[in-house]
DRENSETOR-868683 format. One record per residue (C-alpha): chain; x, y, z; residue number from 1; residue in one letter. Coordinates in Angstrom, 1 decimal. Layout:
// DRENSETOR-868683
ch, u, v, w, i, aa
A, X, Y, Z, NUM, a
...
// end
This chain:
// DRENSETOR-868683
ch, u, v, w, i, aa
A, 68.7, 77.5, 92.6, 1, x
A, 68.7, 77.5, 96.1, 2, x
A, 71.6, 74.9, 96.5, 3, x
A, 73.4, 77.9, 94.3, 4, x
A, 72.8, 80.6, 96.7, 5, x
A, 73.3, 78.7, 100.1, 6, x
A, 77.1, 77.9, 98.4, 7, x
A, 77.1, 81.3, 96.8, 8, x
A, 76.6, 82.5, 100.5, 9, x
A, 78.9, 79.9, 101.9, 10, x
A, 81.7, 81.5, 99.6, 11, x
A, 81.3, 84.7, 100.5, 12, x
A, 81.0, 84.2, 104.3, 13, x
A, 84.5, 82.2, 104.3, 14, x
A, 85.9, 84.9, 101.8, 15, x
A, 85.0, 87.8, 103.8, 16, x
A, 85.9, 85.9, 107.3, 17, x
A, 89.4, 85.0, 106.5, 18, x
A, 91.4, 88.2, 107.6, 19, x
A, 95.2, 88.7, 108.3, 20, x
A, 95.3, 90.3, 111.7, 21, x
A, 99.1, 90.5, 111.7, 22, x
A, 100.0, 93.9, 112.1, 23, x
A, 103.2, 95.1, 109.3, 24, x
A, 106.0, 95.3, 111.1, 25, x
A, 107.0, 99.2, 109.8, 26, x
A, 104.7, 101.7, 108.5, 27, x
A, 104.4, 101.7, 104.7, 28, x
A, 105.7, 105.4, 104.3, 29, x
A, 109.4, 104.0, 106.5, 30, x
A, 111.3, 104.0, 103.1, 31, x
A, 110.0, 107.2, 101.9, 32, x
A, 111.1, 108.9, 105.8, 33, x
A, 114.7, 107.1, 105.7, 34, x
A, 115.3, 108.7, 102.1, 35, x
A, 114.4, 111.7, 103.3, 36, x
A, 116.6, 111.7, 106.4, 37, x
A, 119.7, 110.5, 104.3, 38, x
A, 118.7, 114.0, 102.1, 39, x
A, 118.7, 115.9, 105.4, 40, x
A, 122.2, 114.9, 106.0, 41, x
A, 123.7, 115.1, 102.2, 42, x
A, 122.3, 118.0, 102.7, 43, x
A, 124.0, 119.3, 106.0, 44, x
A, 127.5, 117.4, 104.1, 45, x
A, 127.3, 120.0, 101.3, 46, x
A, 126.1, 122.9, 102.9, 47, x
A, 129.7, 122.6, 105.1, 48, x
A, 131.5, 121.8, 102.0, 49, x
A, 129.7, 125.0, 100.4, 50, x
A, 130.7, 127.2, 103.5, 51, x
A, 134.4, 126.0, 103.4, 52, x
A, 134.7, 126.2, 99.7, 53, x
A, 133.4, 130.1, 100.3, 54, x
A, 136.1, 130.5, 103.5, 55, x
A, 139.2, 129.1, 100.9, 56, x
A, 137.8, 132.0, 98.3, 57, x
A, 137.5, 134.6, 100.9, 58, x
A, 141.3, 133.9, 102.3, 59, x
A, 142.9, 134.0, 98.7, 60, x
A, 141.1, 137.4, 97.7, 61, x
A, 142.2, 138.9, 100.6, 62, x
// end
């Protein structure tokens, strides 16, 4: 029994001892940002298409 719980405390020691200290290169959330910066402009692209669709409607009424 005490064999078993010298190992059993060998195994977790070497378990909780092995730990990747490499840093990840980009933060997890990078994706999520970069989709929402490629809205931001697709946005700005049809809110000019919008206004110049308006400025064509507003030259043929008048």
């Amino acid at each position: 029994m005490q064999h078993a719980l010298t190992i059993l405390v060998a195994i977790l020691l070497c378990a909780c001892g092995e730990s990747s200290t490499s840093a990840p290169a980009q933060p997890v959330w990078k994706s999520q940002t970069d989709m929402l910066d490629k809205a931001r402009e697709v946005e700005g692209i049809v809110q000019d298409q919008a206004a110049e669709q308006r400025n064509q409607i507003d030259s043929l009424t008048q």
